[in-house]
C-alpha positions as CSV (number, residue, x, y, z in Angstrom):
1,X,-26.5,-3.2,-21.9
2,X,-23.5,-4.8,-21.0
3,X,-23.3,-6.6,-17.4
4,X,-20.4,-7.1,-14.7
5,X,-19.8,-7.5,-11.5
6,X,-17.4,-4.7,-10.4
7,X,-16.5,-1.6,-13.0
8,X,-13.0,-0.2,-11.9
9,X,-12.2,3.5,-12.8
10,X,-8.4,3.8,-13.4
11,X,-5.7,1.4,-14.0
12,X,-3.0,2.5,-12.2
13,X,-1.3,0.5,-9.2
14,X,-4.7,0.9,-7.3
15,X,-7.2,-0.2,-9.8
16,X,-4.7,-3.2,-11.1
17,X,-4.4,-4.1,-7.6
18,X,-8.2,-4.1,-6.9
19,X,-9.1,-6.0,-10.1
20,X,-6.3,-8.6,-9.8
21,X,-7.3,-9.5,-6.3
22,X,-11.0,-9.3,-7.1
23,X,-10.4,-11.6,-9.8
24,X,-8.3,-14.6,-8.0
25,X,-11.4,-14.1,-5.6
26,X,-13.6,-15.1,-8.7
27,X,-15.4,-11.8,-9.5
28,X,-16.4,-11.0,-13.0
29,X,-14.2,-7.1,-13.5
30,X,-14.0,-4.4,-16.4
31,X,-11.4,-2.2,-15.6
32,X,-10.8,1.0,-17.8
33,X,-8.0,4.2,-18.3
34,X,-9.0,6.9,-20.1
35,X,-4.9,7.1,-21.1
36,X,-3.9,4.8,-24.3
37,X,-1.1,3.2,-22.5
38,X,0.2,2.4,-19.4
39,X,2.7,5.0,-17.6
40,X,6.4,5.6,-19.2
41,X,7.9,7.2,-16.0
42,X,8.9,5.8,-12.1
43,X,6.8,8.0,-10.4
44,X,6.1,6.3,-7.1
45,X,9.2,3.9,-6.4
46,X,8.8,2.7,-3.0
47,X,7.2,-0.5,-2.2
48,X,6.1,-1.4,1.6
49,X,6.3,-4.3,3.2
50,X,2.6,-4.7,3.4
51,X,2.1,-4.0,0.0
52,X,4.9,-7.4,-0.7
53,X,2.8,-9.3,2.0
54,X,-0.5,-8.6,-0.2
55,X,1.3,-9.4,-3.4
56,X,2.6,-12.8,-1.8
57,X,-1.1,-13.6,-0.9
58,X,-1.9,-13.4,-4.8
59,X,1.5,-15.4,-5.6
60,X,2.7,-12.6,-8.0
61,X,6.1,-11.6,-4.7
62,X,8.6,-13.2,-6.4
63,X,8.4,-11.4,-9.9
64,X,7.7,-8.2,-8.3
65,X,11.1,-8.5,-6.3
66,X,13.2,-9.9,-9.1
67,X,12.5,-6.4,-10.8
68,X,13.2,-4.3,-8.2
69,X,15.9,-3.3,-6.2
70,X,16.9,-3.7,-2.4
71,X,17.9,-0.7,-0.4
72,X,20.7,-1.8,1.5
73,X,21.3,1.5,3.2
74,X,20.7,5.0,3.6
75,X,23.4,7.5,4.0
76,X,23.1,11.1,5.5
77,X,24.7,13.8,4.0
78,X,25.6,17.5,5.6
79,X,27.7,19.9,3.4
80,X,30.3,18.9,6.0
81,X,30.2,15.1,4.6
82,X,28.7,12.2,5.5
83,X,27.0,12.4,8.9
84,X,25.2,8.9,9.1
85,X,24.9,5.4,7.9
86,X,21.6,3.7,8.7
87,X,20.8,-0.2,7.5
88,X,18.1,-0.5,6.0
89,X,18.8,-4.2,4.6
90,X,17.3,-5.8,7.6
91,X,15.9,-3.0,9.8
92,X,12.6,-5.1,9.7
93,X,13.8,-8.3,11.3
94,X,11.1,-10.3,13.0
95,X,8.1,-7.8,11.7
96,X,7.8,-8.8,8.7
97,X,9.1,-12.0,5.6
98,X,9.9,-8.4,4.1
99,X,12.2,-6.6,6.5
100,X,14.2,-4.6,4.0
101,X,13.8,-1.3,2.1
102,X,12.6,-1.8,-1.5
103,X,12.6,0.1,-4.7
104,X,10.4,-0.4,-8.2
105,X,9.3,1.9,-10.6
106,X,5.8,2.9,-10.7
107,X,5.7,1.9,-14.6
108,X,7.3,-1.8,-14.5
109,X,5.7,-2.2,-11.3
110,X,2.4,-1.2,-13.0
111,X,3.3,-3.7,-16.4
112,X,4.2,-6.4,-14.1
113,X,0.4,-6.7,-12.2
114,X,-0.8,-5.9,-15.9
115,X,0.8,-8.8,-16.9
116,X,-0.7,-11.3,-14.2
117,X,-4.2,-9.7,-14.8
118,X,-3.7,-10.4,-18.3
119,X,-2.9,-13.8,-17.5
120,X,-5.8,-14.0,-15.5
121,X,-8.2,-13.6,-18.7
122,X,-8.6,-9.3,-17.9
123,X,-7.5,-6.8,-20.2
124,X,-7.1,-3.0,-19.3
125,X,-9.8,-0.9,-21.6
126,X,-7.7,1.8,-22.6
127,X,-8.8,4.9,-23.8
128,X,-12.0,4.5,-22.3
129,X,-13.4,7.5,-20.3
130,X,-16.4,7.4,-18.1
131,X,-19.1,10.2,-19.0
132,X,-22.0,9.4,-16.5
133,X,-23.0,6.9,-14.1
134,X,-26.0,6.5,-11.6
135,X,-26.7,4.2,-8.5
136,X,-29.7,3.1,-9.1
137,X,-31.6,0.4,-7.3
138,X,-29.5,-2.8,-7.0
139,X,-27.2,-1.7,-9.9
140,X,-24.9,1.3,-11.0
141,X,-25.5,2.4,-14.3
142,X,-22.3,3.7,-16.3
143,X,-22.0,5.5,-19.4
144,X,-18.5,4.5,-21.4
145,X,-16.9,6.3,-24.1
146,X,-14.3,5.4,-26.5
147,X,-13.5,6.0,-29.5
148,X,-16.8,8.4,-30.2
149,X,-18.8,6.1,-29.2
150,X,-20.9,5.7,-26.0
151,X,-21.6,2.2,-24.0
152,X,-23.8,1.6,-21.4
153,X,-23.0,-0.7,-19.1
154,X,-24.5,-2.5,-15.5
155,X,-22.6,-3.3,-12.5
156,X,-23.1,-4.4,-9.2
157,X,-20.5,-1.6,-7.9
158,X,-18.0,1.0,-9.0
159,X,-14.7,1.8,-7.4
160,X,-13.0,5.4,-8.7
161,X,-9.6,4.8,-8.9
162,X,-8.9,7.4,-11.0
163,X,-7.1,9.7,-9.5
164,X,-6.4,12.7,-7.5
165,X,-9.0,14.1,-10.8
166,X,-11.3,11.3,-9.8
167,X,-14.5,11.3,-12.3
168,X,-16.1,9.5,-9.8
169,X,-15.7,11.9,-7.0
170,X,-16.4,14.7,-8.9
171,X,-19.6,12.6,-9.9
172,X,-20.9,11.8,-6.2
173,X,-20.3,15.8,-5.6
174,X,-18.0,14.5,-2.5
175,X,-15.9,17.4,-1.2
176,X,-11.8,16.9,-1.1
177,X,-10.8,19.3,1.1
178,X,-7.0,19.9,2.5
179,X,-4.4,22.2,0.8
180,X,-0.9,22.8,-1.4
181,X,2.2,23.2,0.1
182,X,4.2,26.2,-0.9
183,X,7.3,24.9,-2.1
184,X,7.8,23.5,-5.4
185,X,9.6,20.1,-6.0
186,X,12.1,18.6,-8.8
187,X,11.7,15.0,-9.6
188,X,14.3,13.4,-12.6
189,X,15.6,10.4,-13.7
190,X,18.8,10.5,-15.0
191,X,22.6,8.6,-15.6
192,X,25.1,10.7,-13.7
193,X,28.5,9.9,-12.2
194,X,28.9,10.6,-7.9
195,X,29.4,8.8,-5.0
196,X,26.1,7.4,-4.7
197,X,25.4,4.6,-2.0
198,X,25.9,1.3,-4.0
199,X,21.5,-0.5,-3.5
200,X,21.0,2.3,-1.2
201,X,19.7,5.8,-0.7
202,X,22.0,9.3,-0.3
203,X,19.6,11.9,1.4
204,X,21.9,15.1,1.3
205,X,20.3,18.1,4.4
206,X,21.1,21.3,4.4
207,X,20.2,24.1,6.8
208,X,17.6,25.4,4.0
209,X,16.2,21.5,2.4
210,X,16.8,18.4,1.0
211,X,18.0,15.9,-1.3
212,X,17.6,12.7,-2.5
213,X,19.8,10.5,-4.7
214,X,18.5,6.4,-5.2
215,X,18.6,4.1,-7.8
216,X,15.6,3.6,-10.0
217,X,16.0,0.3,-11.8
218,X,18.8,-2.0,-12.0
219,X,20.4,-1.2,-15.1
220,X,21.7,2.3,-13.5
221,X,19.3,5.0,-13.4
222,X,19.2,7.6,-10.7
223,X,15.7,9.2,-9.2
224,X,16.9,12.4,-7.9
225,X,14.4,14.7,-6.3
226,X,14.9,18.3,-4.2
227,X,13.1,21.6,-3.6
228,X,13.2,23.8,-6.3
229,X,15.4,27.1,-5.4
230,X,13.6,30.3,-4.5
231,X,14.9,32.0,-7.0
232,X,13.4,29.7,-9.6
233,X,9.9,28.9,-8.2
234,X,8.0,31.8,-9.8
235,X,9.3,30.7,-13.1
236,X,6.5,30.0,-15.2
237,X,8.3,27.1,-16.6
238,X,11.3,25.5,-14.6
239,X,14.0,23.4,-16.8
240,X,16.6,20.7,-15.8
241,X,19.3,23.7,-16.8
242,X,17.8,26.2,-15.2
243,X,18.5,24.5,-11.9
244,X,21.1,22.1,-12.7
245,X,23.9,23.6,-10.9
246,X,21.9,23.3,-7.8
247,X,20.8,19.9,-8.2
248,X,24.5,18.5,-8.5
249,X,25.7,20.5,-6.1
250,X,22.8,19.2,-3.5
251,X,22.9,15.7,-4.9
252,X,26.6,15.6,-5.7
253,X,25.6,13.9,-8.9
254,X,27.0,14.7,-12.0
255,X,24.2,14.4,-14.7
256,X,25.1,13.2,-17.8
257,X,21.4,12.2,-19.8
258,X,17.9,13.0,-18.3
259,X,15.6,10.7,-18.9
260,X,13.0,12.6,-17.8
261,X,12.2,15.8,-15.7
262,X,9.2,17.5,-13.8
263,X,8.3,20.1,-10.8
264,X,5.5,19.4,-9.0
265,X,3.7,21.1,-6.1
266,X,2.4,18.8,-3.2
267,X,-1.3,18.5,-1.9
268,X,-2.7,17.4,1.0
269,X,-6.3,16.2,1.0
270,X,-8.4,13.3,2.2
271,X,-12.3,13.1,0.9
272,X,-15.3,13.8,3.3
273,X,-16.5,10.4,2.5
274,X,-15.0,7.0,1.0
275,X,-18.6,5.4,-0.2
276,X,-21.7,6.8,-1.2
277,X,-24.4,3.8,-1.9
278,X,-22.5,1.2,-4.3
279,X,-19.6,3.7,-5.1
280,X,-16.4,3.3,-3.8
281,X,-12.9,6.1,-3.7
282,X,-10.2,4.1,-3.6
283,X,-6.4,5.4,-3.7
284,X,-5.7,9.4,-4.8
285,X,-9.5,9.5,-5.9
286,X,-9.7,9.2,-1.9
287,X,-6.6,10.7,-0.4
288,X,-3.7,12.7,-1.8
289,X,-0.9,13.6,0.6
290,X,3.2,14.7,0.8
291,X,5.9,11.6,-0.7
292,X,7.2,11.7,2.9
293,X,8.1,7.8,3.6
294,X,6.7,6.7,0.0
295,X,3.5,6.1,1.5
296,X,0.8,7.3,-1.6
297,X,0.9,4.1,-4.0
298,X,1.0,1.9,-1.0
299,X,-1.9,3.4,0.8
300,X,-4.0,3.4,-2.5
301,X,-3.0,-0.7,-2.9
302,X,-3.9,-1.1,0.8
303,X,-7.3,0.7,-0.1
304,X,-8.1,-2.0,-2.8
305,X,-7.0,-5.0,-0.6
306,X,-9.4,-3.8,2.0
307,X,-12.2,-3.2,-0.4
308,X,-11.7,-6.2,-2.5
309,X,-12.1,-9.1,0.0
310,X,-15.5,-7.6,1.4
311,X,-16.6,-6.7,-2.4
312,X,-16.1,-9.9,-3.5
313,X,-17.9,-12.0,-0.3
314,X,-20.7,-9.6,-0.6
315,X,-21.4,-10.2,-4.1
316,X,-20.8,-13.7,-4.0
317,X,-23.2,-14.3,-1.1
318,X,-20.9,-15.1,1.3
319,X,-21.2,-12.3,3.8
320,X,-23.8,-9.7,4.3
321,X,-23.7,-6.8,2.4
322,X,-23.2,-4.6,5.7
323,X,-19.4,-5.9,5.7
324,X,-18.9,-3.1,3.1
325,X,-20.0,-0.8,5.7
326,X,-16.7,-1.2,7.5
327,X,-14.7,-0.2,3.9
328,X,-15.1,3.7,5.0
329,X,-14.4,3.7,8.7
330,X,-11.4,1.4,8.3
331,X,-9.4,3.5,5.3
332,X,-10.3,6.9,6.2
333,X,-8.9,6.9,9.6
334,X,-6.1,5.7,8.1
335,X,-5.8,8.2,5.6
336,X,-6.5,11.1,8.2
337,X,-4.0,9.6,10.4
338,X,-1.2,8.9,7.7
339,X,-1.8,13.2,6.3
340,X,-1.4,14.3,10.0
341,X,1.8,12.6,10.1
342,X,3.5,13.0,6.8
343,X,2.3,16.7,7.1
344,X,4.3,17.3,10.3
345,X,7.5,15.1,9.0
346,X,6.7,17.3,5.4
347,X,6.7,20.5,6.9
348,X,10.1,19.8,9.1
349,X,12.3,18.3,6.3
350,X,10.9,21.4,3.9
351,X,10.9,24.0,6.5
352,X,13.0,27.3,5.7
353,X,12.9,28.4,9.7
354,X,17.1,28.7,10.6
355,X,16.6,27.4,13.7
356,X,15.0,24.0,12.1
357,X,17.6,24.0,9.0
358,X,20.3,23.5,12.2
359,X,18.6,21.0,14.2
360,X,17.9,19.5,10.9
361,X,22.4,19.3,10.0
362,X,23.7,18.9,13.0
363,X,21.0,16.8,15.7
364,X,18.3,14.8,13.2
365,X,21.4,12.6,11.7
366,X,22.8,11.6,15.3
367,X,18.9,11.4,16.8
368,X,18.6,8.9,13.5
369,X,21.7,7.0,14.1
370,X,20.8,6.0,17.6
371,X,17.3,5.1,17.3
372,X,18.1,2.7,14.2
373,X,21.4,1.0,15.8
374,X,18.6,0.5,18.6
375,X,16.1,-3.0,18.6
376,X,13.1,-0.7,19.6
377,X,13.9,2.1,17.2
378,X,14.7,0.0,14.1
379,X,11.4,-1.8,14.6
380,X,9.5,1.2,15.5
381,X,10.6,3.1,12.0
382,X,9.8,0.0,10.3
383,X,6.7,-0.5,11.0
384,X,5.0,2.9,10.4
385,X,7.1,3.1,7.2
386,X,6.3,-0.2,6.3
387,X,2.6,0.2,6.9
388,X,3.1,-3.3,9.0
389,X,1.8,-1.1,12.0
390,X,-1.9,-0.2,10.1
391,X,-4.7,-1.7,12.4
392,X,-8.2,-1.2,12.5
393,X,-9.2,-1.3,16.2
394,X,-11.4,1.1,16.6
395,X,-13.2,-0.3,13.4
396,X,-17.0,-1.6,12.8
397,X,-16.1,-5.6,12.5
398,X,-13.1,-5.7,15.0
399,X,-13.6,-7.6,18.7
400,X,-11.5,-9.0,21.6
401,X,-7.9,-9.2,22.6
402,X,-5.8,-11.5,23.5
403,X,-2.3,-11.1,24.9
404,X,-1.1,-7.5,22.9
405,X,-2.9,-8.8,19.6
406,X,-6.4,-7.0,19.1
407,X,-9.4,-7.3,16.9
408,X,-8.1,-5.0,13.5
409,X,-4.6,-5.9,14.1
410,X,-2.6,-7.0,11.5
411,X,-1.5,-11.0,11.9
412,X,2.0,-10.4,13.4
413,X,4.6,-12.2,11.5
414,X,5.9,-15.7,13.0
415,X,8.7,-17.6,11.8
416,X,7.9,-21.3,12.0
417,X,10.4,-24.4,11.4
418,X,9.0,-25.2,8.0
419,X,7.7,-21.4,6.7
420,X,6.4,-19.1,8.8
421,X,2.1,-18.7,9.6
422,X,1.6,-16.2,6.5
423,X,2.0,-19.1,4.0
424,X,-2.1,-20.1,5.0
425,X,-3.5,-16.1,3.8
426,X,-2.6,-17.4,0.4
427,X,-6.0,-19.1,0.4
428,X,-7.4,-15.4,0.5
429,X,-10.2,-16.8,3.4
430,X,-11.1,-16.5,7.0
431,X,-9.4,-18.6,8.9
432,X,-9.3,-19.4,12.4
433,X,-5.3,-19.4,14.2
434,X,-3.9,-20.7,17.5
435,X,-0.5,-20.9,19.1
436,X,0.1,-24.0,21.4
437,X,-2.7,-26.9,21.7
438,X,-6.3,-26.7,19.9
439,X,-9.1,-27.5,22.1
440,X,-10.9,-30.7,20.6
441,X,-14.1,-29.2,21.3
442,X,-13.5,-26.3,20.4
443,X,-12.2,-27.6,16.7
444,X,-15.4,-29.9,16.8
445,X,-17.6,-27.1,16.8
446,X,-15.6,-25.1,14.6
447,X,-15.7,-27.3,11.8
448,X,-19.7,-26.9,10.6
449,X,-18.5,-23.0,9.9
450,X,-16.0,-24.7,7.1
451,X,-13.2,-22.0,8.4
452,X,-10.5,-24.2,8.6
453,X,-8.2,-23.9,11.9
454,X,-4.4,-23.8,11.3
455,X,-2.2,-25.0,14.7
456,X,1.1,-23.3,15.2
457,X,3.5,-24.7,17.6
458,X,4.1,-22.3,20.2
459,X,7.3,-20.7,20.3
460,X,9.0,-17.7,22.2
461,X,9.2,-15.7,19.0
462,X,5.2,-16.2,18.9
463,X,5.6,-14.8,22.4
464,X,7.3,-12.1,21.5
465,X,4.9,-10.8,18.9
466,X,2.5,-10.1,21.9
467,X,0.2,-13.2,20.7
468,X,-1.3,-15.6,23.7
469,X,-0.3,-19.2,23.7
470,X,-3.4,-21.1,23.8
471,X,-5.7,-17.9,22.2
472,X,-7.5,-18.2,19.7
473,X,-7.3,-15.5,16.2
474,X,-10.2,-15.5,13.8
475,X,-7.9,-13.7,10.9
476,X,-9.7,-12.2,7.4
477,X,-8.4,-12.6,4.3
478,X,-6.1,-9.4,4.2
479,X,-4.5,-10.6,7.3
480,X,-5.6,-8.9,9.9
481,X,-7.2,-10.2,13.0
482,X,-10.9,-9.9,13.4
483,X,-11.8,-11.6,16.6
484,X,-9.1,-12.2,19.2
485,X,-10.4,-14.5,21.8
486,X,-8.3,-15.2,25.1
487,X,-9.7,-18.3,25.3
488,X,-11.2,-20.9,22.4
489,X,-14.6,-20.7,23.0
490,X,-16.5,-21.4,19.8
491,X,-20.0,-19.7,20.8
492,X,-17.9,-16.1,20.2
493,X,-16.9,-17.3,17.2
494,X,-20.0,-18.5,15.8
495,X,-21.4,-15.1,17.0
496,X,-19.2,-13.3,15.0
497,X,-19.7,-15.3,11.8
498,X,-23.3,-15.1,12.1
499,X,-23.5,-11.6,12.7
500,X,-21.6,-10.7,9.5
501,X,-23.5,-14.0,7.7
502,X,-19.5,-15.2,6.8
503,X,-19.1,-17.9,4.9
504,X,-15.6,-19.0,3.6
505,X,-14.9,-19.6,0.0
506,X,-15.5,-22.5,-1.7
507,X,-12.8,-25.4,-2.1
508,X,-12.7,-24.8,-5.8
509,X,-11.7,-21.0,-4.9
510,X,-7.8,-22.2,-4.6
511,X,-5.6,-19.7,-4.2
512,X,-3.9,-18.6,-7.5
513,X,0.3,-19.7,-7.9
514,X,2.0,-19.2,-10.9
515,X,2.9,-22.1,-13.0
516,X,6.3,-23.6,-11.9
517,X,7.9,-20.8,-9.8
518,X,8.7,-21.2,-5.8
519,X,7.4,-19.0,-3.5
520,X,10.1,-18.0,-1.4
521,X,10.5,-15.9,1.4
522,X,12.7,-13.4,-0.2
């Protein structure tokens, strides 16, 4: 019987992303895709600003961005013309190293974490399809097939990442309940000629729908995607032709080569439970929801980042196993949270209701225009797009405040003279942060713990992130605050640790860079 640590189901963005952080952690991974090749189509295309802070933590930020491209701006169209220009090249300033809109296929983006997992000694099993597993004492027991034949295999855990299908789920007999949405959407690549924004996004509204125009990688292609026409949606099968006319006249693109085509219907659904024993849902297996603010391949990333940092302490003995207890709680409110939201902003944009098709034309582009060519507006957009805004407050393993900041926060983002306080999380360990003077005492007593304290001279634009000069931040390895203490008093840290039984990771746990590249800021 073959023996690992971790056994990921699916090697999409989700399960790439769980097994690459899971291995810079030092965590023996199989990861497995019952499909013989990676994807061949874009598919998702937007990538959050959390998602780049997680990828900088690895040291794999600067090839991600080199492939992409940046979204400079996004322009509104009515059938009357062009009713708004809103920036999106900087709309983040302050919030995040990543305060710009950003674009990369699903399939290079998918290549490009194969690549660094390859790297990393871990090779995708393709083809491989799981038949049967069972949690069964202090192991899950997996049966693997490929080929014809059948593998058994131990591991300390499983994580489904496969899918809005998920084996897994089906498996634990966990329930996915939610809904489909009634209208039926076009997604294509294709090379067209129109006045398309130049690194930007063309969203055409009309008093029935929408459309969107935006590039899809840098050599020209377009991602265009609409409602399909009433007339057409009972079609049993819907063609580029059959709706072309309507396409370019909504997108105002004139399509000369597809590259590829599809219709789709939209669900809705989060899972009645996240874990069950040592089996995790992670991503669509999880939590499938409308492509309102390119949320889905984000979420499912920030699902492994959560899950991989608590995996990877329990099994190397550095934290009880009840961290993994706060896996659940955390990403399901999330996910519950994010369906309310893109539901409502889903139905709106989609709704056939006259009265909303005209508020939609003539009052969303100037509401739009205002709130981003405001401070508070631009920042407020950005950071529920962005995901910069997730925070875990009400979770299991989140304490304290101090100033605005609160236990499940994430770290706000500070500038500093040399790089900015982000550059420690590359060490992928607990550390402890304050702004202004560290108490000798309280560094004394500290120390013994082995989580290392990182100073920050304080500054107004630590201020104005709503963090406490003198406070001290216990911070986790994804970034986000655990315990936010007013003042530096070491017995509440030591409480905390001890509670959890944290321990940080080792000194020969370095945090992975690539050979000879800069990490810059971007």
């Amino acid at each position: 019987m073959s023996k690992t640590k971790v056994l990921i189901a699916g090697a999409g963005p989700t399960g790439l992303t769980l097994a690459l952080w899971l291995t810079r952690l030092g965590v023996p991974v199989r990861i497995f895709d019952k499909a013989a090749a990676p994807g061949e189509t874009s598919r998702a295309l937007a990538v959050q600003a959390r998602t780049l802070e997680f990828h900088r933590q690895i040291g794999i930020v600067d090839d991600v961005l080199a492939a992409g491209v940046r979204l400079e701006r996004l322009t509104v169209h009515t059938p009357a013309g062009v009713a708004a220009r809103l920036p999106l090249s900087d709309f983040g300033r302050g919030i995040s190293p990543y305060s710009f809109a950003f674009a990369l296929p699903q399939d290079v983006h998918e290549r490009l974490l194969i690549t660094h997992l390859e790297r990393a000694g871990v090779e995708v099993e393709r083809g491989t399809e799981l038949v049967a597993f069972e949690d069964k004492d202090e192991t899950v027991i997996a049966a693997l097939s490929k080929d014809g034949r059948t593998e058994t295999v131990s591991a300390a855990y499983l994580a489904g990442c496969d899918g809005a299908r998920s084996t897994v789920r089906h498996g634990l007999n966990i329930g996915f309940p939610g809904g489909t949405y009634e209208q039926a959407f076009y997604v294509a690549d294709v090379r067209g000629i129109g006045e398309v924004t130049h690194n930007g996004m063309d969203v055409t509204i009309s008093a029935y729908g929408f459309a969107i125009a935006m590039p899809v990688r840098q050599l020209g292609s377009l991602r265009l995607i609409g409602i399909v026409p009433k007339a057409h949606e009972a079609d049993e099968t819907i063609t580029f032709e059959a709706i072309r006319a309507d396409i370019e006249r909504d997108t105002g693109i004139k399509v000369e080569e597809v590259n590829w085509f599809s219709t789709y219907r939209v669900h809705h659904r989060v899972a009645e439970r996240f874990r069950a024993g040592r089996v995790f849902l992670v991503g669509d297996a999880g939590h499938i929801h409308s492509p309102a603010g390119g949320q889905g391949m984000n979420t499912g990333m920030g699902d492994a980042v959560n899950l991989a940092w608590k995996l990877a302490a329990v099994v190397q003995g550095r934290a009880d196993p009840r961290l993994l207890d706060s896996y659940e709680p955390e990403r399901i409110a999330f996910a519950r949270k994010l369906i309310e939201s893109t539901d409502t902003a889903f139905r709106f944009i989609t709704s056939r209701s006259r009265l909303i098709g005209l508020f939609r034309r003539y009052l969303m582009p100037k509401i739009m225009t205002i709130a981003l060519h405001t401070s508070f507006g631009s920042r407020f957009f950005f950071g529920v797009i962005s995901q910069a805004a997730i925070q875990y407050r009400a979770g299991p393993i989140s304490s304290g405040t101090a100033g605005k900041v609160s236990g499940g926060d994430r770290l706000p983002y500070v500038p500093t003279a040399s790089c900015d306080n982000f550059e420690p999380l590359r060490s992928l360990d607990w550390q402890v942060h304050v702004y202004g003077e560290v108490n000798c005492d309280f560094r004394g007593m500290i120390a013994p713990s082995g989580i290392p304290i990182h100073a920050f001279a304080w500054t107004d634009a630590a201020g104005k992130t709503g963090l406490q000069r003198d406070a001290a931040y216990l911070v986790r390895p994804d970034g986000h605050v655990a315990l936010a203490s007013p003042v530096q008093e070491a017995a509440a840290f030591q409480r905390y640790l001890a509670g959890l039984g944290i321990r940080p990771r080792t000194a020969e746990r370095a945090p992975y860079r690539v050979p000879g590249t800069m990490h810059s800021l971007a």
